[in-house]
Residue, then its C-alpha position, 0 to 999 in steps of 0.5 A: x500500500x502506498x504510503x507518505x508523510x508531510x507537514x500537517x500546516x505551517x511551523x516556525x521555530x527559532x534558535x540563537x547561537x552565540x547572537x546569530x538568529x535562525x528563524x525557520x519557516x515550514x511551509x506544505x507546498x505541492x509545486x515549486x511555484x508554491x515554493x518560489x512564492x514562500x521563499x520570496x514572502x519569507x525574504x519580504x518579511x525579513x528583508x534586512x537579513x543576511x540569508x535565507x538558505x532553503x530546501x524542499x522536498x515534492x513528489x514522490x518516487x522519487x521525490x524533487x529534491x533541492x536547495x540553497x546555501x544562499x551566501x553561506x559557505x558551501x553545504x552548510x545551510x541548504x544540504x543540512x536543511x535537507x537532510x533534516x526532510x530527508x531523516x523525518x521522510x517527509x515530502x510536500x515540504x519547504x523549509x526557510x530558514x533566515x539567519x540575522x547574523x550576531x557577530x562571531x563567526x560560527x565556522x562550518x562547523x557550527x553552520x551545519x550545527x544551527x541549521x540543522x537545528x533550526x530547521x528540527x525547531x521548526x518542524x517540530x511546530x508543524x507537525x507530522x502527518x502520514x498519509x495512506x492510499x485509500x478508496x471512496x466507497x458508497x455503501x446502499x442499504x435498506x433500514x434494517x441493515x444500517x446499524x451493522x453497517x455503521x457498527x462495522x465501520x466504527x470498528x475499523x475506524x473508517x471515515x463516514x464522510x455523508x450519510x443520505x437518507x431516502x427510501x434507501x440510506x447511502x453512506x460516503x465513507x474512506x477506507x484504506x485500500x488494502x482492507x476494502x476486500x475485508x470489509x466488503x466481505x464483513x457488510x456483504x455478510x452483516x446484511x445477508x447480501x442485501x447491501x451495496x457497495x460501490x467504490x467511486x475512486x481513490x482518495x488519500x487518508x490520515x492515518x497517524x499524526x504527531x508533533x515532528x521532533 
């Protein structure tokens, strides 16, 4: 089944280290006109800041990957940013991070250091969605049946996304597609074969969320 993680919305975060600010913005983005817009509001913003380095991550297998040191020493900014996206396996994702510049050079070293660390800071504000293949379903059934129905569906935690009443009901629910199989099986039988169910297409669904760390 397939499968991916993004950022449930925008984060920021923000270090110092020794009187140099890191300001990290998490911006989801699903296009790189999307990410040239974030990055030209975040440069609008802090229009008095010496760098605004940056990666991003869109798509999925494979992902389009890129980045930017924006003025600092070669992969001190824009590659440790990266990584940071690449080690929470996210994509859909953008991270700016502006740096205000305090006095003391921090050297490479220190550059990766702070970078990283802010871009971490950052994410750990926008939090972590996982997303799942899933399958719109349109279940029909007669009076009688629709309390098994929603008993199953409860059971397996599927989303009911409508509930449409007439001589009939018809429920509009999500489920993911490696269990759709089951869980025809589980209706079918619940109802006596009485039940009717449709699948209308394929949808992405929310399966874990958790603070990004």
């Amino acid at each position: 089944m397939e499968a991916y993680s993004t950022v449930c919305g925008y984060g920021t975060g923000e270090i110092v280290e020794k009187k140099s600010r890191f300001i990290a913005e998490v911006f989801p983005v699903d296009s790189e006109e999307d990410v040239s817009a974030q990055i030209e509001k975040v440069k609008k913003q802090y229009w008095d800041a010496r760098h605004h380095c940056w990666a991003y991550v869109i798509g999925r297998n494979p992902g389009t990957e890129r980045m930017s040191d924006d003025g600092e020493p070669a992969g001190t900014a824009g590659k440790p940013i990266l990584e940071v996206i690449r080690g929470k396996g996210l994509t859909d994702v953008l991270i700016v991070v502006t740096r205000y510049f305090g006095g003391t050079l921090l050297g490479t070293g220190g550059l990766v250091r702070a970078y990283t660390q802010a871009a971490a800071e950052g994410l750990s504000h926008a939090g972590i969605l996982r997303k799942v293949q899933g399958v719109r379903l349109r279940i029909g059934t007669d009076y009688t049946g629709l309390g098994k129905i929603q008993y199953i569906l409860a059971q397996r935690d599927i989303c009911i996304r409508d509930t449409v009443y007439t001589d009939r009901v018809e429920i509009l629910a999500e489920a993911a597609a490696d269990g759709t199989d089951i869980l025809k099986k589980e209706i079918t039988e619940a109802t006596n074969g009485r039940a009717v169910i449709e699948e209308e297409g394929d949808c992405w669904l929310t399966v874990r969320e958790q603070p990004g760390e």
